[in-house]
N, CA and C of each residue as an Amber inpcrd file, in Angstrom:
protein
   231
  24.9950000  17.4820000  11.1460000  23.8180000  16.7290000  11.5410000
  22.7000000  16.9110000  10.5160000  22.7260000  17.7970000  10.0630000
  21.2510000  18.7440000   8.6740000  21.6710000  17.6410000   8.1310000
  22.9820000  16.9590000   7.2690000  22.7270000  16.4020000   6.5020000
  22.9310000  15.0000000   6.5390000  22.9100000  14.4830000   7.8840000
  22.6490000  13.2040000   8.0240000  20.9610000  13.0400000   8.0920000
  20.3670000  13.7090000   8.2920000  18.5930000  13.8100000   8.2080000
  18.8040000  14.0500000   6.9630000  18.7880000  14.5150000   6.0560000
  18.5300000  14.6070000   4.5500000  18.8370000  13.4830000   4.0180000
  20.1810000  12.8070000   4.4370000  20.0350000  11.4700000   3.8340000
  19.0900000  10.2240000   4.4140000  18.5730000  10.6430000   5.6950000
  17.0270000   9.7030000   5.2510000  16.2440000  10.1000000   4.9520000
  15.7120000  11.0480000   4.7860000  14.9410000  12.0880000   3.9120000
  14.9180000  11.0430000   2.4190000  16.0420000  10.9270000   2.1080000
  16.3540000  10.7670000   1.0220000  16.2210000   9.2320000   0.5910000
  16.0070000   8.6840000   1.7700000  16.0010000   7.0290000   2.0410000
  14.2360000   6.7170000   1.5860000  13.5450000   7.4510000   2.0390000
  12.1460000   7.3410000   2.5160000  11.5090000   6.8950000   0.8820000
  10.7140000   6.2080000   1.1040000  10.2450000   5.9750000   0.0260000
   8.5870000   6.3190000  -0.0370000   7.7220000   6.9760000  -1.2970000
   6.4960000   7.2060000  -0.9640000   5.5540000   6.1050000  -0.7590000
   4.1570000   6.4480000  -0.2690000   3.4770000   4.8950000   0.1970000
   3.0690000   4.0360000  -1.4890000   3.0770000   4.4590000  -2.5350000
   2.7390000   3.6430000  -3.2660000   4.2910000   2.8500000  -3.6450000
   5.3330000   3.5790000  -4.0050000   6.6140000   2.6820000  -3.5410000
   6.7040000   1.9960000  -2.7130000   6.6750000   2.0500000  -1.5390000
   6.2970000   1.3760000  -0.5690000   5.6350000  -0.1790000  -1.0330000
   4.3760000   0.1420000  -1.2110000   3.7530000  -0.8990000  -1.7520000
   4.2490000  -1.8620000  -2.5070000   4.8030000  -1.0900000  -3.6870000
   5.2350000  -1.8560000  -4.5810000   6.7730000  -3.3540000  -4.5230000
   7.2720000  -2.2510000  -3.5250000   8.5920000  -2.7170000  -2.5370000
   8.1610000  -4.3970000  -2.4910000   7.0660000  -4.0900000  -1.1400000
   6.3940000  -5.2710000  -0.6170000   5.1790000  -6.4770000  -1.1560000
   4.6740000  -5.6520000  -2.2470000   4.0010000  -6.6220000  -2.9930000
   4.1930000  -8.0690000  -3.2540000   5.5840000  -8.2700000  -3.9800000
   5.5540000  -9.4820000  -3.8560000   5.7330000 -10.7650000  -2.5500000
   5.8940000  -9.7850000  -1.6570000   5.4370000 -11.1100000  -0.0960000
   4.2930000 -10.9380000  -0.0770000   3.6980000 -10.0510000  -0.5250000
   1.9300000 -10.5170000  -0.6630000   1.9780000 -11.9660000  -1.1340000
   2.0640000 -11.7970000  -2.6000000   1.7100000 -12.1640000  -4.0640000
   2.3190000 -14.2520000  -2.8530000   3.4730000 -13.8090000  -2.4650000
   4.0310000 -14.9180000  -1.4140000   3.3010000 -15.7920000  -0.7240000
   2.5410000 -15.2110000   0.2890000   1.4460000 -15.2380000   1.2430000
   0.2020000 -15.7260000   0.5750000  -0.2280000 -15.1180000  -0.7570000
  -1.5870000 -15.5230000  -1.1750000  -2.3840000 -14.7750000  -1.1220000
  -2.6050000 -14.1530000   0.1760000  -3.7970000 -13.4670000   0.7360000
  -3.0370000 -12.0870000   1.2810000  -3.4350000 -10.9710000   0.9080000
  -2.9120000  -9.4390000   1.8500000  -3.2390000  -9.7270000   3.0480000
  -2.1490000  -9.2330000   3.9050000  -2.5840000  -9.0010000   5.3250000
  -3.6630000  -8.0260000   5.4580000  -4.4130000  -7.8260000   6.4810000
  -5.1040000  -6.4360000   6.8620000  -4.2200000  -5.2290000   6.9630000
  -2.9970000  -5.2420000   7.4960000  -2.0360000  -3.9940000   6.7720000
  -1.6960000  -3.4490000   6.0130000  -1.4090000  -4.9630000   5.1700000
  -1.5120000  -4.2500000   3.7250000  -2.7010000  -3.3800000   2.7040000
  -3.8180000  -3.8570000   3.3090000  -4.9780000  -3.2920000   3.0960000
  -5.0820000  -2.4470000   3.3480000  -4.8420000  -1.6510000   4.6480000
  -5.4600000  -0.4360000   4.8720000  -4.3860000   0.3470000   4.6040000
  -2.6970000   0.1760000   4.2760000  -1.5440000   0.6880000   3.5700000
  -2.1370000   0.9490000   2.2890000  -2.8880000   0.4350000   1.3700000
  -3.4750000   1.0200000  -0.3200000  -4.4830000   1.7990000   0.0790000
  -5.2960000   1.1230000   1.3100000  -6.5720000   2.4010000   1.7060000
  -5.5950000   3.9930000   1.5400000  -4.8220000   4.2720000   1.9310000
  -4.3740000   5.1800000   2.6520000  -3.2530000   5.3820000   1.0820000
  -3.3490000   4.6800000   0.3430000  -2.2300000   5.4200000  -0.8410000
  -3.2790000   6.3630000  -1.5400000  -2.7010000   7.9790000  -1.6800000
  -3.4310000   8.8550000  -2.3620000  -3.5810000   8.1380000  -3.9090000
  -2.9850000   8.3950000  -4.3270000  -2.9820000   7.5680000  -6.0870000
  -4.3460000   6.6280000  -6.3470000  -4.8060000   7.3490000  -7.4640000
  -5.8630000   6.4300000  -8.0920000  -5.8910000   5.2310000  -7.9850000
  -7.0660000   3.9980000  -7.8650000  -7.0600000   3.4210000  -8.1270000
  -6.5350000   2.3040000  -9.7030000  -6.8370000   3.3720000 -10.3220000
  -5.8660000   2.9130000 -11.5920000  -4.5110000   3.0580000 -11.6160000
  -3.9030000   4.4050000 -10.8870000  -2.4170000   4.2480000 -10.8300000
  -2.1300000   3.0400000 -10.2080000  -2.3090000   2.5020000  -8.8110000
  -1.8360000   1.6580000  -8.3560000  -2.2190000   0.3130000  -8.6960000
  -3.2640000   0.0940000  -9.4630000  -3.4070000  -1.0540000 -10.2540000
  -2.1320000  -1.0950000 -11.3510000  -2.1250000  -0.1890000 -11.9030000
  -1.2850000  -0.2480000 -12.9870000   0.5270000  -0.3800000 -12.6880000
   0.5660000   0.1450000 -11.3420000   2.0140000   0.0730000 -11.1310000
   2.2810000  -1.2010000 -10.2720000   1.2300000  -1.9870000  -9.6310000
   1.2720000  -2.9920000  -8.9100000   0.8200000  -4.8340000  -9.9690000
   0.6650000  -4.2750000 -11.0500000   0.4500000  -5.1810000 -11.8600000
  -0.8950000  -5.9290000 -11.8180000  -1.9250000  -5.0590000 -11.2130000
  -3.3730000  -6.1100000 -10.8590000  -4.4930000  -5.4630000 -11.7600000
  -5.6150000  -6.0160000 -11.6820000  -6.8420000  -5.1070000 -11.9620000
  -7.2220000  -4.0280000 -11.2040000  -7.8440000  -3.2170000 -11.2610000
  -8.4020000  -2.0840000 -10.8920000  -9.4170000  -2.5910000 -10.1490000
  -9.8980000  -3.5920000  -9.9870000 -10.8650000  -4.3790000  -9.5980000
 -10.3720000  -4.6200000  -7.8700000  -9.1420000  -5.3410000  -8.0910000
  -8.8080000  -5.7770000  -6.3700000  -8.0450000  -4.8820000  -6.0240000
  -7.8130000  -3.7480000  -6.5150000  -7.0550000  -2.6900000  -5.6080000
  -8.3500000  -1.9560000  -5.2200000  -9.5610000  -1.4610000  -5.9140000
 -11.3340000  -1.4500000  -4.6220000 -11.3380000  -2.3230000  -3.8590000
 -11.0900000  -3.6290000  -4.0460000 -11.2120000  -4.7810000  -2.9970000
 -10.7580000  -4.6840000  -1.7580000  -9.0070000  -4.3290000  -2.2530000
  -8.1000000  -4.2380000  -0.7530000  -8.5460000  -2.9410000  -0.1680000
  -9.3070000  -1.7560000  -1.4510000  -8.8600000  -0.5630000  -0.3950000
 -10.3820000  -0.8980000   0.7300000 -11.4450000  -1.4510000  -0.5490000
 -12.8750000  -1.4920000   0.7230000 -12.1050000  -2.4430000   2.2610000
 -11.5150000  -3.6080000   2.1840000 -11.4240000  -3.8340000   2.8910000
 -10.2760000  -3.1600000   4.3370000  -9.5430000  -2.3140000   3.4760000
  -8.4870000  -1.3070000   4.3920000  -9.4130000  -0.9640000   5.2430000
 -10.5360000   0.3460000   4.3030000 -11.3750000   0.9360000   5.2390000
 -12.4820000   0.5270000   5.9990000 -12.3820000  -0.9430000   5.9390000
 -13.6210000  -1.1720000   6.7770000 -12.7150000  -1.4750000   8.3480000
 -10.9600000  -2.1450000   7.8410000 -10.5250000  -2.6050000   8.7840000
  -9.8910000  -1.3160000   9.7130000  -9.4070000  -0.2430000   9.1440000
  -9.7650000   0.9480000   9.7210000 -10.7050000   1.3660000  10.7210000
 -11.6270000   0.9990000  10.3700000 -12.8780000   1.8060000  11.2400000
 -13.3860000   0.4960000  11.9660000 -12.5910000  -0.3870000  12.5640000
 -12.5100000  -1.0830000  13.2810000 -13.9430000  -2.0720000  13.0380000
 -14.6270000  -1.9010000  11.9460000 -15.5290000  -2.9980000  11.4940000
 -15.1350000  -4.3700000  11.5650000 -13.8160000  -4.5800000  11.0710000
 -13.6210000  -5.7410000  10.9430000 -12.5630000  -6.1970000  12.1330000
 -12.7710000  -7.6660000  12.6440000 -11.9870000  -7.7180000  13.7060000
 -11.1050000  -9.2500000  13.1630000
């Protein structure tokens, strides 16, 4: 059983992978969902890392994360 949990252990991917996974049904869509927003709020990684590994400016990855955390803190409805 130990090592049927290790192999999803092993499945799991980190949240900026994650991201990157799903990016292009963004890029799809047009517009990020509010999930996706507050999913980059919540990626530790610089703003420049994840600009740089997501292919954007450094500019709209502040964008999505301001808007993560506003949608977070239930500002935005």
């Amino acid at each position: 059983m130990l090592s049927f949990m290790m192999e999803i252990d092993a499945t799991r991917r980190s949240p900026l992978d994650q991201l990157a996974v799903d990016f292009p049904h963004v890029l799809q869509s047009g517009q990020p969902s509010l999930d996706f927003c507050r999913r980059v709020y919540g990626v530790p990684e610089s703003d420049e890392i994840v600009g740089r590994r997501l292919g954007v400016p450094v500019s709209r990855v502040r964008g999505w994360r301001e808007v993560g955390r506003r949608a977070g803190s239930g500002m935005c409805r």
